[in-house]
VONU-179218 format. One line per 5 residues: for each residue x, y, z of C-alpha. Coordinates in pm, 1 decimal. Layout:
N
X Y Z  ... $
***
This chain:
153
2707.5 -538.9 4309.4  2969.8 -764.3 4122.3  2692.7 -1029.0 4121.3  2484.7 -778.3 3907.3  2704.1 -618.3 3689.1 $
2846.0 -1039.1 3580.2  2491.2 -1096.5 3537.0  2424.1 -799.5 3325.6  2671.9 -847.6 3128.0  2613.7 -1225.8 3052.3 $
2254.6 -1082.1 2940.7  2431.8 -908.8 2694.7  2646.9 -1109.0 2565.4  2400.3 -1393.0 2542.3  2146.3 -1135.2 2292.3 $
2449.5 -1011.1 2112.7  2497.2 -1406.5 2034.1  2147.1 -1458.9 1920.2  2126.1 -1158.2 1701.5  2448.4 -1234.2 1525.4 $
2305.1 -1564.8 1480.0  2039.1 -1421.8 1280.3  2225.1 -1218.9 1098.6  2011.7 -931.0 1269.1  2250.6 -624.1 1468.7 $
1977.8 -384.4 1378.9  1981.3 -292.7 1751.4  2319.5 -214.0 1802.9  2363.0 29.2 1473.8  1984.9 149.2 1419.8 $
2078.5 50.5 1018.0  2049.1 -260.2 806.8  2402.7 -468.6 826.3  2321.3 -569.1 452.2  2203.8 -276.1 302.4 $
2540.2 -247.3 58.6  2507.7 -633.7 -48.7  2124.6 -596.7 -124.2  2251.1 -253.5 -338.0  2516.3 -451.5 -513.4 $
2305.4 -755.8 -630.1  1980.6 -596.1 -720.8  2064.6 -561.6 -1081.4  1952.3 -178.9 -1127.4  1596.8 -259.2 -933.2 $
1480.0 -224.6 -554.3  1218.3 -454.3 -403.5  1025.4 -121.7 -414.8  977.4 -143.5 -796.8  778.1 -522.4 -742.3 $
426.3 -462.4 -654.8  374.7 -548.0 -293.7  49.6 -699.5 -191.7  -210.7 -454.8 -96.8  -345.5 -471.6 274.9 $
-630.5 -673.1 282.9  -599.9 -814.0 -54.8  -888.2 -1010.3 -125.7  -937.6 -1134.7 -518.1  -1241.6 -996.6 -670.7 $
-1450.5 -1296.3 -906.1  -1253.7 -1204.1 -1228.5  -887.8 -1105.2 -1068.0  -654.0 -1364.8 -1033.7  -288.7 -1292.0 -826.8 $
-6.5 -1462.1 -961.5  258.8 -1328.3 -607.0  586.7 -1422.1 -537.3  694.0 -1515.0 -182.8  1057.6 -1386.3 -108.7 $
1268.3 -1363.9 190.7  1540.2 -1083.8 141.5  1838.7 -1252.1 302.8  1802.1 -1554.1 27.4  2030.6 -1598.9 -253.8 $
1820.7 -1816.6 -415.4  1553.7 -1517.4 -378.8  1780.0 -1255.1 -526.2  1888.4 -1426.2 -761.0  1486.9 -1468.7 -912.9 $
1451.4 -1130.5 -911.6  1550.4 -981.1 -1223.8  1318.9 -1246.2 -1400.3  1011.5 -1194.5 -1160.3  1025.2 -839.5 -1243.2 $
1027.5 -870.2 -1589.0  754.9 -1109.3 -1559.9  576.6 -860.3 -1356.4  621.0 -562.6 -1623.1  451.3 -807.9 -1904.1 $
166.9 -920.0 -1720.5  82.2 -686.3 -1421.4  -318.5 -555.0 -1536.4  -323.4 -775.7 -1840.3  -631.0 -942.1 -1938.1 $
-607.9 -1329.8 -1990.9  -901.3 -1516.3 -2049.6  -1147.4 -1302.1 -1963.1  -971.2 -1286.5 -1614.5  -764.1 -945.3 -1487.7 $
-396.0 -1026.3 -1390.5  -234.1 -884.3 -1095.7  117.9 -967.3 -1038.7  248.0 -889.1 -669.8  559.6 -988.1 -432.2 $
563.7 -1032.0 -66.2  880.0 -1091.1 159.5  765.7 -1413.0 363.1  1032.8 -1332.2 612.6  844.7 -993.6 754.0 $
558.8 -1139.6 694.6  561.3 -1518.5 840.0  127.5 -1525.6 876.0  149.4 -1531.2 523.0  32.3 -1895.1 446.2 $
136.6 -1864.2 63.9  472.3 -1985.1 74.7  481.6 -2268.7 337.5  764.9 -2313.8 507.7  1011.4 -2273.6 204.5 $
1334.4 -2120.2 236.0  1340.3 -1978.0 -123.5  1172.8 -1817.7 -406.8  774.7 -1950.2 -410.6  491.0 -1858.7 -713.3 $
161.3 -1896.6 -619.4  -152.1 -1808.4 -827.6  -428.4 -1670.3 -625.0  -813.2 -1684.7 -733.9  -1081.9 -1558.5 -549.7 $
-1193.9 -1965.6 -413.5  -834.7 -2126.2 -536.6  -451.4 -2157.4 -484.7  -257.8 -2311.2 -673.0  148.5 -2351.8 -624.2 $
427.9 -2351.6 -927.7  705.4 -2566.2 -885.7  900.7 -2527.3 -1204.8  1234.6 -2323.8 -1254.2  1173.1 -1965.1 -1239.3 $
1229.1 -1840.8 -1577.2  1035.7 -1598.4 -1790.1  898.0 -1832.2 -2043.8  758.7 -2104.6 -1745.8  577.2 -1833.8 -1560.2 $
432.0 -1720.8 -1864.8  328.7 -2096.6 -1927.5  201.6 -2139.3 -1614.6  -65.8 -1867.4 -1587.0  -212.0 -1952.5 -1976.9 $
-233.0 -2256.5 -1808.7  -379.0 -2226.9 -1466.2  -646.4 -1918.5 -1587.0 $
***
């Protein structure tokens, strides 16, 4: 019986380790550990305001997808926020060369199928066409991602 219980509680221990580790205790409180920080540093926004890919998004011949892959726990990720969702306010629906704009966000880290960002720890632009990908790799401010899509449409 003292066998069982010492090996029960090892068992416990052991996941209590690993979920710490990840910064995930989601099973022990039923709430998000980091719900206050991600409050705090949102800068008057929620991720809810970006437009999240649709289910089964699949670019029709004149839509291009210009979608930023996130993962919430980054700092590097929070920090691009504020700019992506300006960036997403000027050009969500536009019209640039002849070519409709959509302008979405995904969180890589709930979604890791998602081929889009690679393995990248960080903030990651890619611009989606119906037979083409193609990846930015400059700093993300406003007036680069602007740059970047007159460029790449």
């Amino acid at each position: 019986m003292k066998l069982a219980i010492s090996i029960i509680l090892i068992i416990l221990f052991i996941l209590v380790l690993i979920k710490y580790n990840s910064n995930n205790l989601n099973f022990l409180t039923g709430t998000r550990i980091e719900e206050e920080d991600d409050k705090d540093n949102m800068n008057f926004f929620s991720l809810e305001s970006f437009n999240s890919v649709p289910k089964d998004f699949i670019c029709d011949k004149n839509d291009v997808a210009c979608i930023l892959s996130y993962q919430h726990y980054n700092k590097d990720c929070k920090n691009s926020f504020g700019t992506w969702k300006k960036f997403q306010d000027l050009n969500h629906e536009s019209k640039i060369n002849g070519k409709k704009v959509k302008i979405y966000s995904i969180d890589s880290s709930l979604n890791p199928n998602i081929s889009l960002g690679g393995k990248v720890d960080g903030p990651r632009v890619s611009l989606v066409s119906r037979y083409n990908i193609v990846d930015y790799d400059g700093r993300l401010n406003l007036e680069n991602l602007e740059k970047f899509l007159e460029k790449n449409i």
